[in-house]
C-alpha positions in Angstrom: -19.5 -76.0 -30.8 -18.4 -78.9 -32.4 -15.5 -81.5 -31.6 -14.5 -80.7 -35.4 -14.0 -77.3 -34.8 -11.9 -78.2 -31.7 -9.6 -80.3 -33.8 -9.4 -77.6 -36.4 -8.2 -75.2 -33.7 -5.8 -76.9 -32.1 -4.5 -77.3 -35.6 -4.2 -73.7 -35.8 -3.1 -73.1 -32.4 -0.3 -75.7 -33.0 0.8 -74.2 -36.6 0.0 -70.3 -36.2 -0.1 -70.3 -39.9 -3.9 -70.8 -41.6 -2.3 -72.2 -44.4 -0.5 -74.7 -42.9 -3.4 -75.6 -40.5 -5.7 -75.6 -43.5 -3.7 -78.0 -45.3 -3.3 -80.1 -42.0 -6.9 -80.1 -41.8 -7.8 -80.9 -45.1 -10.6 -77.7 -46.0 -9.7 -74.3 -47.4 -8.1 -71.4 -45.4 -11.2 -69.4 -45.8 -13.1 -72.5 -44.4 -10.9 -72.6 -41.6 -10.8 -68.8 -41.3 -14.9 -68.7 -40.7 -14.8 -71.9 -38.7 -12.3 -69.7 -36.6 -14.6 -66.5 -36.1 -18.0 -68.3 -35.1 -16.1 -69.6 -32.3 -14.4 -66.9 -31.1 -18.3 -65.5 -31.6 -20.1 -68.1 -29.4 -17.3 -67.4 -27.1 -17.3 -64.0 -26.4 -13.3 -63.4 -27.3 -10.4 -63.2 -29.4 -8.7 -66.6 -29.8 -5.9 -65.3 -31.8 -4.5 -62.1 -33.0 -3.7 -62.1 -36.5 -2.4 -59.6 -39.5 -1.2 -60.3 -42.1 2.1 -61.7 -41.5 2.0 -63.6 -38.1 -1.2 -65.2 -36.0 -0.4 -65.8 -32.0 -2.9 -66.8 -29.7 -4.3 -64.1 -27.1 -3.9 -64.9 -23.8 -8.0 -66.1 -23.7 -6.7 -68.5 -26.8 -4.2 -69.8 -24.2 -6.5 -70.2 -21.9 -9.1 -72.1 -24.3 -6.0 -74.3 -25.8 -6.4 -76.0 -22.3 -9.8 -76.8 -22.5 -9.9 -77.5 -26.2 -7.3 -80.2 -25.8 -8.9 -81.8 -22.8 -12.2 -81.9 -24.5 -11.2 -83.3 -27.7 -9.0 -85.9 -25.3 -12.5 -86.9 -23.5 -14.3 -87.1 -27.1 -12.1 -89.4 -28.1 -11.6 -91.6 -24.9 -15.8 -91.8 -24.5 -15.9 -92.7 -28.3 -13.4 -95.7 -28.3 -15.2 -96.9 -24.8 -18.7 -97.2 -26.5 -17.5 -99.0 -29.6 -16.9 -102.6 -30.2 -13.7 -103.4 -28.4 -12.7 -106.1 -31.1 -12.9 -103.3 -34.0 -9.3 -102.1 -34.9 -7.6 -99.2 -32.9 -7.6 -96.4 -35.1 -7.2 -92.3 -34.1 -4.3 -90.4 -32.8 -1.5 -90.4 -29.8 0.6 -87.3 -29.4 3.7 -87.6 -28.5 7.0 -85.6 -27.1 10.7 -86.7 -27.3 13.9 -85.6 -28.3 15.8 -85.8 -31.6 18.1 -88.3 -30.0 14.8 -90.3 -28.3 13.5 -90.1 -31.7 16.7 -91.7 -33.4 16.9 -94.5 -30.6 14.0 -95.7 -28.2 11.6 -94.2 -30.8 12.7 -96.3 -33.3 12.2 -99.7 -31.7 8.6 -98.5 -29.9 7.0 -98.0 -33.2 8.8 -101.0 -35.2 6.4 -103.1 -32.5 3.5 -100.1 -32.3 2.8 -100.0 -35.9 1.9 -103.5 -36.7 -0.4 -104.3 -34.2 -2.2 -101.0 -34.0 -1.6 -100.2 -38.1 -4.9 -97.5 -37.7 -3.2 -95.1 -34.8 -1.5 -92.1 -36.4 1.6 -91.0 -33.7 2.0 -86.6 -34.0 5.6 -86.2 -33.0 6.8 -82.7 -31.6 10.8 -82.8 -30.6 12.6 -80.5 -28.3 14.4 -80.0 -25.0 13.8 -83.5 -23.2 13.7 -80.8 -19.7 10.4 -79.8 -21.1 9.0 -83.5 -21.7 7.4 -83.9 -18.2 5.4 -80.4 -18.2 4.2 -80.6 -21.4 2.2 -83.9 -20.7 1.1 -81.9 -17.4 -0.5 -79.2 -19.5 -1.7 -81.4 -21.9 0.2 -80.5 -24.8 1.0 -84.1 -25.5 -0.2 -87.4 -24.2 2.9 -89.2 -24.3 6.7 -88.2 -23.8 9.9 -90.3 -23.3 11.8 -88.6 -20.4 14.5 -89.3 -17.8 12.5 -90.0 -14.5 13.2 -87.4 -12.1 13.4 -87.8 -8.2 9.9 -86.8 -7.7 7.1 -87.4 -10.5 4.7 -84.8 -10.3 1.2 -85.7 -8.9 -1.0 -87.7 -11.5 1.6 -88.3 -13.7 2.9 -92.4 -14.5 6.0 -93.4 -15.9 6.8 -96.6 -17.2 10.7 -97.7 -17.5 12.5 -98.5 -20.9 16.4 -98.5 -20.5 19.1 -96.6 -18.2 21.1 -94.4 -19.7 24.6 -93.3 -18.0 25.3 -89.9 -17.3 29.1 -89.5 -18.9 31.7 -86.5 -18.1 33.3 -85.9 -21.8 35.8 -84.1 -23.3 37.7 -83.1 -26.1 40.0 -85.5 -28.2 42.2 -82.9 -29.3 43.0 -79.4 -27.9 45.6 -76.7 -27.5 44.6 -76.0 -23.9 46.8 -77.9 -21.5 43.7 -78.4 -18.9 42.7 -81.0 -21.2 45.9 -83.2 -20.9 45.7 -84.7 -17.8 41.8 -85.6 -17.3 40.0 -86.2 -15.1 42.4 -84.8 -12.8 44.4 -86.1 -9.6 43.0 -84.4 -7.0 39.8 -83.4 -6.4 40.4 -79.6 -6.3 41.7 -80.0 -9.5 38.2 -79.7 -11.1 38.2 -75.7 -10.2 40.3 -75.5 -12.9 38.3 -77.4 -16.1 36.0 -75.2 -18.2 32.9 -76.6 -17.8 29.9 -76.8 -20.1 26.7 -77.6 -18.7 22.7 -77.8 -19.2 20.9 -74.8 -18.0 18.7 -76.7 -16.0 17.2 -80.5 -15.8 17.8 -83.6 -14.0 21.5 -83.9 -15.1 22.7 -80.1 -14.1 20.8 -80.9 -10.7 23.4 -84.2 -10.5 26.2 -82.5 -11.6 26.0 -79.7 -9.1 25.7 -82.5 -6.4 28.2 -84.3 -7.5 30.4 -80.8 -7.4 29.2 -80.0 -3.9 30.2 -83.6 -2.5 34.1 -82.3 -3.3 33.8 -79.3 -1.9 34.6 -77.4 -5.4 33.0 -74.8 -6.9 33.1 -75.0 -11.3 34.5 -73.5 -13.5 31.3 -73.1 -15.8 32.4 -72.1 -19.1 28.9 -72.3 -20.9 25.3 -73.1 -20.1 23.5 -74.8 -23.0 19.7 -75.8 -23.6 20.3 -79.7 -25.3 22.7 -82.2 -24.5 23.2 -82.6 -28.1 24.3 -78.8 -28.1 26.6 -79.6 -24.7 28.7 -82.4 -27.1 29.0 -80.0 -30.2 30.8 -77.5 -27.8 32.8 -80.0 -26.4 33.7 -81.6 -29.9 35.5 -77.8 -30.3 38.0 -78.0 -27.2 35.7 -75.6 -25.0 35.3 -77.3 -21.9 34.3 -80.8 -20.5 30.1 -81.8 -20.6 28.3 -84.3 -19.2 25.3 -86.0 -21.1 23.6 -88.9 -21.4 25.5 -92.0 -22.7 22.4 -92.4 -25.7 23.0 -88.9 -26.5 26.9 -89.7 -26.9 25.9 -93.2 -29.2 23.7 -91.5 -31.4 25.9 -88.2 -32.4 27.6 -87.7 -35.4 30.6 -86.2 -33.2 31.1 -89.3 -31.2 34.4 -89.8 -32.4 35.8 -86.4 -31.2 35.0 -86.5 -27.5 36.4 -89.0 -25.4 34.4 -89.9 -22.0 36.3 -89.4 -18.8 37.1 -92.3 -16.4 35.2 -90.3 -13.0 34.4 -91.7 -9.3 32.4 -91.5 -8.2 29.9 -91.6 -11.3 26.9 -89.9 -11.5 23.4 -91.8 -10.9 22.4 -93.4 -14.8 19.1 -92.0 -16.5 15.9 -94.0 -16.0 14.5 -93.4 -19.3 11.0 -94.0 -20.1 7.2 -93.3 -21.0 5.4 -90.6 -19.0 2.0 -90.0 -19.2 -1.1 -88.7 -17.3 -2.8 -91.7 -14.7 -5.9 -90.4 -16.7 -4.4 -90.9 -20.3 -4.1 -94.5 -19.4 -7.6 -95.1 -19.9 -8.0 -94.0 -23.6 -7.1 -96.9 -25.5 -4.7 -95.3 -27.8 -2.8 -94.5 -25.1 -3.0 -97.5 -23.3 -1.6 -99.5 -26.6 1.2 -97.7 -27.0 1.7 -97.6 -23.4 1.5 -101.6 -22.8 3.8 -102.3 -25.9 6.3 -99.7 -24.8 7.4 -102.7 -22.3 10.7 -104.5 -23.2 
């Protein structure tokens, strides 16, 4: 087994398409197709199930992605320690954030990455920042730039960039008359706002807290996956969100939500790197890691 067939199938594994991964991987799809089957030969299984429309991994491909990533990780760590420290950083960092990390903090970490470290290629995935944490966990990426949560998970680092506030907003205009007189008097007045929340994550945890220290139960109108979802909804005179004051500066609907004056405010984002303890000693990782600092 081979670290370059490793590489080729966590191409695949990433893609589920041959051609893509082919492409990605710079040989022909019947290269990659026969690379494919001699492992799933020397291992004994079926890394993917394929016809002729869709390829998935098996649940033993699943398994294997695990390994696969963790060996090619440890290639490339052992590789970089045994060459001359002085030669010029060159390889690849994989890293998680999303859209609106990639518009803001993103931005300025590779305007300082890129010069010094010219030679290191960044692979970018962007989603649901909830996810950020466990995807560096099961080593789906090495890097992700996440809100630090109450507890970090065991083994895992995280290295402070900026706060962010968390920010009640809601809509500039709109026919419903539970709008007009926001944030409202009293307390039990907030029974009474539509609210549109994340689905899960750090800020529906504060949110719900904050809810429980007035005694009120919400009015949850709609539970969204992405804060930049949450201000889209709010943009349409649905309901009231709270996000992330970056997520507010870098929308395109900025200008049709209004944030709410609320005591007491929620606890700010502490938005940052995370990474393994372990990632920190392969010096890709440890470059971008020690530039990330303000």
């Amino acid at each position: 087994m081979h670290i370059r067939t490793l590489r080729q199938f966590l191409v695949l594994a990433e893609t589920l398409h041959f051609g893509r991964a082919s492409r990605q991987a710079n040989i022909s799809t019947s290269a990659l197709s026969r690379s494919i089957r001699q492992l799933e030969s020397e291992l004994g299984v079926t890394l993917f199930a394929r016809d002729n429309r869709t390829v998935e991994l098996t649940p033993e491909g699943r398994t294997f992605l695990r390994y696969a990533r963790d060996a090619v990780m440890q290639w490339d760590q052992i590789r970089f320690e045994l060459t001359d420290p002085a030669d010029e950083l060159a390889g690849e960092v994989s890293l998680y954030c999303s859209v609106t990390a990639s518009h803001s903090i993103l931005v300025d970490l590779l305007n300082r990455f890129r010069p010094a470290h010219p030679g290191v290629e960044i692979r970018l995935a962007t989603g649901d920042p909830e996810h950020a944490i466990d995807r560096v966990v099961a080593l789906e990426e090495e890097v992700a730039i996440a809100a630090r949560p109450d507890d970090l998970p065991r083994g895992v680092e995280f290295r402070s960039i900026e706060p962010s506030p968390l920010v009640f907003i809601a809509p500039v205009e709109s026919d419903d008359e539970v709008f007009a007189s926001l944030p409202p008097a009293v307390a039990a007045g907030w029974a009474e706002v539509p609210m549109i929340l994340a689905v899960s994550g750090i800020a529906r945890d504060r949110v719900d807290a904050w809810f429980r220290s007035l005694g009120v139960e919400p009015r949850i109108y709609a539970q969204v996956a992405g804060n930049e979802a949450i201000v889209s909804m709010v943009s349409l005179g649905l309901g009231v969100g709270v996000v992330p004051q970056i997520v507010l500066d870098n929308s395109p609907l900025t200008d049709r939500v209004r944030v709410l004056d609320v005591a007491p405010a929620l606890a700010a984002y502490d938005l940052g790197l995370v990474t393994l303890k372990r990632h920190l000693n392969n010096p890709l990782v440890r470059a971008f890691w020690t530039l990330a600092h303000p």
